[in-house]
C-alpha positions in Angstrom: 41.8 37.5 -49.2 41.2 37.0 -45.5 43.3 34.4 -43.7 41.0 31.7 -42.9 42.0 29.2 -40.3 40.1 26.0 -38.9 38.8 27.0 -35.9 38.8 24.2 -33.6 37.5 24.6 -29.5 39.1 22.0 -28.0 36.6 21.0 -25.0 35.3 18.1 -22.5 32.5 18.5 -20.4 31.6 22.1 -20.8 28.6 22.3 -23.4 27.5 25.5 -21.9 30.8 27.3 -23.0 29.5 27.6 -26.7 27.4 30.5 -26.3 30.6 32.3 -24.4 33.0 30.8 -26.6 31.0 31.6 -30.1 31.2 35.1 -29.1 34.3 35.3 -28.7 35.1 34.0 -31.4 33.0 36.3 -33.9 34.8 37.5 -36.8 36.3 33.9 -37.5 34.9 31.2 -39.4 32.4 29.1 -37.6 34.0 27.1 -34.7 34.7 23.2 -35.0 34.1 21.5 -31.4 36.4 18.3 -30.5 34.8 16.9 -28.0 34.8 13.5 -26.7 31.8 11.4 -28.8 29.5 10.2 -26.1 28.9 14.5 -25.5 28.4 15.6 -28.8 25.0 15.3 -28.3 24.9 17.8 -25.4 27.4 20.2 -27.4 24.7 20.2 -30.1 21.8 21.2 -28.2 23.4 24.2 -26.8 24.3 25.3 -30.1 27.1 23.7 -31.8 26.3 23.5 -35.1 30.0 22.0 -36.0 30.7 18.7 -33.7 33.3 16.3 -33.9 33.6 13.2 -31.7 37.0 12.2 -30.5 38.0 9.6 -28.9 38.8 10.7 -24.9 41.8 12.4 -23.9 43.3 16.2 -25.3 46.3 14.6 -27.6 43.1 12.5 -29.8 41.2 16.0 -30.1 44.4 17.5 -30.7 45.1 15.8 -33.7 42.1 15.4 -34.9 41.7 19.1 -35.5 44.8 19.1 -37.0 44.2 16.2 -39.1 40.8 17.9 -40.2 42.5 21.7 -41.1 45.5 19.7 -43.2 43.1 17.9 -45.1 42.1 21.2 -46.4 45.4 22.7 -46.2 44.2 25.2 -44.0 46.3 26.6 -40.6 44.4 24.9 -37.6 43.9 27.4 -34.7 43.2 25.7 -31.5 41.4 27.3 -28.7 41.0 26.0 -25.5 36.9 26.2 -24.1 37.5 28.7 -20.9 38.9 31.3 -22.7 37.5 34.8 -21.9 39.4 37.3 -22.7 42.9 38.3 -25.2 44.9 41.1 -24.5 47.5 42.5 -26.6 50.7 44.9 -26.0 50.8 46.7 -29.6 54.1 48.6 -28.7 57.1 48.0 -26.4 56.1 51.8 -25.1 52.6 51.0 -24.3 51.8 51.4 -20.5 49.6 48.4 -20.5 47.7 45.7 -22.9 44.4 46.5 -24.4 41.4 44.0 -24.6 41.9 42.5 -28.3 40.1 40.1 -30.3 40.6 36.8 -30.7 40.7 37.4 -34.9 43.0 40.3 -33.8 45.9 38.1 -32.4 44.8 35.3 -35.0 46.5 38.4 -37.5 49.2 38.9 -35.5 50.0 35.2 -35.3 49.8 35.0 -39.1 52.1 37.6 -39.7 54.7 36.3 -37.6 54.6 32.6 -39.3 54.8 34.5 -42.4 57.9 36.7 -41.6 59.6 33.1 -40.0 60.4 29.3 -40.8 58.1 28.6 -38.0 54.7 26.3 -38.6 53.5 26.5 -34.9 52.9 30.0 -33.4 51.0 30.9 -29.9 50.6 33.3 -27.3 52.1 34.1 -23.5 52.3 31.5 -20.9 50.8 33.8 -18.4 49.0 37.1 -18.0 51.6 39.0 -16.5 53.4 42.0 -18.2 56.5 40.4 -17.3 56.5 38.5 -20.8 55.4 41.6 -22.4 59.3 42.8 -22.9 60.1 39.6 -24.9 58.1 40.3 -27.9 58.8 37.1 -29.9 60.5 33.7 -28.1 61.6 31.8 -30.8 63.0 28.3 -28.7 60.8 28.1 -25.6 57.2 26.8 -24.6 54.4 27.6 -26.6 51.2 26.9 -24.4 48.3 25.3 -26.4 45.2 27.0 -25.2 45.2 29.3 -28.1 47.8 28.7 -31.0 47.6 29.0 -34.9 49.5 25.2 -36.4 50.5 25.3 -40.3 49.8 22.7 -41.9 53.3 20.3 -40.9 54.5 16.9 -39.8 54.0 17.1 -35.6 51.6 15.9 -34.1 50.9 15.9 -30.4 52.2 12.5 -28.2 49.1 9.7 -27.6 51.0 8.6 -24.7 51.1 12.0 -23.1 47.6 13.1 -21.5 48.3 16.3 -19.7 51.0 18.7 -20.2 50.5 17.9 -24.1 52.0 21.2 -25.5 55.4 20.2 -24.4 56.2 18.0 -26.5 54.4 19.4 -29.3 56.6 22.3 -29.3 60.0 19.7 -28.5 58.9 18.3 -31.9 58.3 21.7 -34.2 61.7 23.2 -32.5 63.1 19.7 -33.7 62.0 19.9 -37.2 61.9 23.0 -37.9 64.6 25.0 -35.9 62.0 27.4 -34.3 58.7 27.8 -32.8 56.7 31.4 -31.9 55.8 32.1 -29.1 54.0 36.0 -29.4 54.8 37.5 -25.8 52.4 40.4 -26.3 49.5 38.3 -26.6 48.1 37.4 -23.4 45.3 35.1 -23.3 43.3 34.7 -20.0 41.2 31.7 -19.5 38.5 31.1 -16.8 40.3 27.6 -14.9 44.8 28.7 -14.1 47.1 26.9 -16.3 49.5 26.8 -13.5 50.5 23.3 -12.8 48.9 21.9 -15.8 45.5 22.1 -14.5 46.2 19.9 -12.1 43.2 19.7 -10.2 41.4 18.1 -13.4 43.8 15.2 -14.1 44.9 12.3 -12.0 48.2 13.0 -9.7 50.0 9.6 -11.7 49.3 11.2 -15.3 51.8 13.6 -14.5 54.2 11.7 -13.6 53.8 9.5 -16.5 54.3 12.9 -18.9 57.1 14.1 -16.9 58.7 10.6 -17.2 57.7 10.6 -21.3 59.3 14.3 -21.9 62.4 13.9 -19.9 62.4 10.5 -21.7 62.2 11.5 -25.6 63.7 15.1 -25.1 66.6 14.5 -22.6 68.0 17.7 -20.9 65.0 20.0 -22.2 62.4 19.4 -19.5 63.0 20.4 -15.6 60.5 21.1 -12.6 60.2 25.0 -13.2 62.0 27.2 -11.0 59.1 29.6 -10.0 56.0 27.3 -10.4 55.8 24.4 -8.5 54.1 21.1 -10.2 55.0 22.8 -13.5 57.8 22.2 -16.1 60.3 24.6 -17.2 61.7 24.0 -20.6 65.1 24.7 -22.1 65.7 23.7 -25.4 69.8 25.0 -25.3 70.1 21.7 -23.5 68.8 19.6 -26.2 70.9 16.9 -27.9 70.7 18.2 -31.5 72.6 20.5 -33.2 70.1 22.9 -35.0 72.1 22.3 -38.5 70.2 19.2 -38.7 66.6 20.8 -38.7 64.3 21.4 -41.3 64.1 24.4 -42.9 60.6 25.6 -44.2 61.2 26.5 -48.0 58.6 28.2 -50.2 55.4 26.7 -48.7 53.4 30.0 -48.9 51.6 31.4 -51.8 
């Protein structure tokens, strides 16, 4: 029997990315659209046939399509609305990625959560071939504009309103000792996710999350190296020895 996640499109303020987004999602069950509830209206009338209202901000849609897919004990995958294109490096010897389906990497992602005690899997943080070598990070960042969640105890932070995948993965490598992050899938999305989207969030939220993260996960979160206005992540640093983690068990039929 076919895998079937809950498709969730995360999304504020972009009604006409259905018809993009609806087609790129074909082969997947029909999308669920968080969105905040004074536009569902407008998400509906260009198509939507599957609208949830949220209350503002990306952690409450978050977790409500989480909360939705667990109710039905089905793995939530959660894809951000400006994503255009997936590309995946099938083999190490491959010269270069090939344009892939979202349902493609949606496999992909299923196998590895099966093969793992991981609950949260995703893909690369960027599109560049330099994270094509990696194959499978098991302890670092897993990006949240496309990533398959099983059903499990994290959710994302309230408090946090940008940069919301940071803690999200601090809390499943917590729990659960690991966290996938598929470097062969690269998804590439229409706005950068450099900086955290920076130009769509007020300068003082950031702050705030950098203050939060460095806060509840002390040692794991620095200003990146590379990437100016963006966080690097190293969980080696964290205060907690990984024999106190969760282990998965048989949760899989």
């Amino acid at each position: 029997m076919r895998y079937e996640p809950w498709v969730s499109v995360i999304s504020s303020g972009r009604p006409a990315s259905v018809g993009p987004m609806t087609y790129l999602l074909d082969g997947l069950p029909t999308p669920h659209w968080y969105v905040p509830a004074d536009q569902a209206a407008a998400y509906a009338a260009y198509g939507a046939t599957q609208v949830h209202g949220c209350r503002p901000g990306l952690p409450a849609a978050r977790n409500a399509a989480l909360e939705d897919a667990f109710a039905v004990t089905r793995p939530c995958l959660q894809v951000d609305d400006d994503l255009r294109q997936v590309r995946v490096l099938e083999h190490v010897a491959d010269l270069k990625p090939k344009v892939a389906t979202v349902a493609h990497a949606v496999d992909v992602m299923t196998e590895a959560l099966a093969a793992s005690n991981a609950f949260l899997a995703g893909c690369a943080d960027a599109d560049n071939t330099y994270f094509y070598r990696r194959g499978i990070t098991r302890d670092g960042y897993v990006p949240p504009g496309l990533m398959l969640v099983a059903p499990s105890e994290p959710r994302f932070d309230p408090a946090i309103e940008v940069r919301v995948g940071y803690g999200f993965t601090a809390a499943h490598l917590a729990l659960y000792g690991e966290a996938l992050r598929l470097d062969r899938i690269s998804p590439i999305f229409i706005h950068p996710r450099t900086g955290g989207l920076r130009a769509y969030s007020r300068p003082s939220m950031y702050d705030d999350a950098v203050a939060a993260l460095t806060r509840t996960w002390p040692g794991v979160f620095t200003e990146h190296p590379r990437r100016p206005g963006d966080l690097f992540m190293a969980w080696d640093n964290v205060n907690n020895p990984r024999g106190q983690r969760k282990r998965r068990g048989g949760r899989r039929a």
